[in-house]
N, C-alpha and C positions, 0 to 999 in steps of 0.2 A: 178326806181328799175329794177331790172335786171329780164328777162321773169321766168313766176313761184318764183319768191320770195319776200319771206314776210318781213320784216323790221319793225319790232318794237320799236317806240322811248319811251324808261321808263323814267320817270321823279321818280326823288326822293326826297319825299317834307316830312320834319319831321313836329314833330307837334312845332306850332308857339310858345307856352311859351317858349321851350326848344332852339327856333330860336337865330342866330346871341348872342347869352352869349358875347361872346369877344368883341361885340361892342359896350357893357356894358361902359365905361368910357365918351363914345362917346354919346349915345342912350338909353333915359329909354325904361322900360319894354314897354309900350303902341306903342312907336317909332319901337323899332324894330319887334313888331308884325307886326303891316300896312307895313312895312318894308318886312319883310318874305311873309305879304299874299302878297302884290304888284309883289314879284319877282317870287312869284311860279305861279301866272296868266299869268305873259310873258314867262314862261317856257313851261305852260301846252302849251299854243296858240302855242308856236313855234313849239314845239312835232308833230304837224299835221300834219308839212314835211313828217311826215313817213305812211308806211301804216296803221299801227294802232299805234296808244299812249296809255300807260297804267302807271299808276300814284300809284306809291306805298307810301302811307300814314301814319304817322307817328300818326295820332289823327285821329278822327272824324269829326273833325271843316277842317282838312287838308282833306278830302273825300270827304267833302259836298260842300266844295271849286271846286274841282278838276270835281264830278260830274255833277255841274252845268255850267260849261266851256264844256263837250260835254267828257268825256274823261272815259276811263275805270279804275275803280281800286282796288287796292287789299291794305287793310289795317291792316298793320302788327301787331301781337297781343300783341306784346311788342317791345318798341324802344332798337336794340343792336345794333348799328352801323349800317354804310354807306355802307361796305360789305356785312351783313347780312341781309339788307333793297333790295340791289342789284340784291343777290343770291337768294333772296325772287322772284322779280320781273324779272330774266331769267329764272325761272323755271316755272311761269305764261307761260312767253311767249311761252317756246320750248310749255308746252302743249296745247296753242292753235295755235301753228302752224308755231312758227317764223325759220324761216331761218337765220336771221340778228337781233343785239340788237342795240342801242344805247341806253347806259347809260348819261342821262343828270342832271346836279345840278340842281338844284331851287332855285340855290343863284346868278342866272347869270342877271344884270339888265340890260343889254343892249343885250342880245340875242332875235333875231328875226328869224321868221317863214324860211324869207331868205337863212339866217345862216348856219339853217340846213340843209336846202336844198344842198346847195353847199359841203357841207362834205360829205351828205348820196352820191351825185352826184359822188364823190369826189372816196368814198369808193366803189362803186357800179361798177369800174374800174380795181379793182385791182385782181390780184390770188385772189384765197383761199387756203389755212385759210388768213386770214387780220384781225390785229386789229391797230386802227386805233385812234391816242389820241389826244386832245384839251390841251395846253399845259395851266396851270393858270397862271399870269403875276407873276412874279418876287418869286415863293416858290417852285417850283419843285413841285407840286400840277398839275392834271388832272382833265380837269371841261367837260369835255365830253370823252365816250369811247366806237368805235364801235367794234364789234368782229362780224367774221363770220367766222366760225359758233359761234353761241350763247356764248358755253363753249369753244374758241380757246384758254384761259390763264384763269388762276385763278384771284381773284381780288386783290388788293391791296391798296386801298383808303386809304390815309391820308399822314402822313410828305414823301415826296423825293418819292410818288406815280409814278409819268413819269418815274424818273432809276429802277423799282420794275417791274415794266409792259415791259419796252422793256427789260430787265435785261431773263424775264418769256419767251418773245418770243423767244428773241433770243435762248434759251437753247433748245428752241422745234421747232427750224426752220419756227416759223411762221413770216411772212412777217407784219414789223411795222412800219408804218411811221406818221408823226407826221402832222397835220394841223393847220396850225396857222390862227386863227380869232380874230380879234380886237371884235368883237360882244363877243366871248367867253373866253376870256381871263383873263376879270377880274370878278371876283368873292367877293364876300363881306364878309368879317372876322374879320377882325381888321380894328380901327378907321381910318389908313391910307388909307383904300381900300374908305373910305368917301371920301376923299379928290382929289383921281383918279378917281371918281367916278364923282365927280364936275368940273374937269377940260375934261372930257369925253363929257358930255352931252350941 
């Protein structure tokens, strides 16, 4: 990190029954729990790239998780989406002090400690403001997103998220460029993402 700054990697981990639905044809209910808790352990671990990790919680079972892996968190009082789950855990950070956010899924199973390293690395380079996106394989989907400063774009999680984010910057002159990692790219949603999933590992 860059001298005097803080970098915060937030993890977003909802609560596990409410996990992977869409992989429902694929995955019963017990499957995609172990499923959800498995990927959100290799998400929290990887978070530690940063200088602090704070883990915003979708349950209680998702906190106890998260606490026991070493990580700070804040558990949301009701689940309203991936935005609001977001804007929940950047407004943590500015108040304890962040300079820098990364926004990370918890649905990523092949993202490593590495990973992140080389993007924060990556980001830790550029102007300010920078935000900085993880592109998802093949949906116009973003599965990591750094911003600095914290609030440099509003957020925009879910369908054609990648064109909504530089679409944001670009209108506000913030410098946005995009990082492509095989570690971070696939993300688990649909039965298909099983199958890249298999051919990955």
């Amino acid at each position: 990190m860059g001298e005097g700054m803080s970098t915060w990697v937030i993890v977003l981990v909802k609560d596990f029954d409410s996990a992977k639905q869409r992989l429902g044809p694929a995955l019963g209910l017990a499957e995609r729990r172990k499923l959800a808790r498995r990927n959100a352990t290799r998400a929290i671990r990887a978070a530690s790239a940063g200088d602090r990790r704070l883990v915003v919680a979708g349950s209680e079972e998702a906190a106890s998780l998260a606490r026991g892996l070493g990580a700070e968190v804040l558990v949301e009082p009701r689940q309203e989406g991936q935005n609001v789950a977001a804007q929940r855990g950047i407004g943590h950070a500015i108040k304890g002090g962040a300079s820098a956010v990364l926004l990370l899924s918890s649905d990523l199973p092949l993202v490593t400690k590495r990973a992140v390293r080389l993007l924060l690395d990556e980001a830790d380079r550029l102007e300010v403001p920078a935000v900085v996106a993880v592109p998802a394989a093949g949906r116009g989907g973003t599965n990591a997103l750094y911003l600095h400063p914290p609030r440099a774009i509003g957020l925009h999680f879910g369908a054609d998220s990648l064109a909504a984010f530089r679409r944001e910057a670009d209108g506000k002159g913030v410098q946005f460029t995009l990082h492509r990692s095989a570690a971070m790219a696939l993300d688990l949603d649909e039965p298909a993402d099983l199958a890249r999933l298999r051919r990955a590992v």
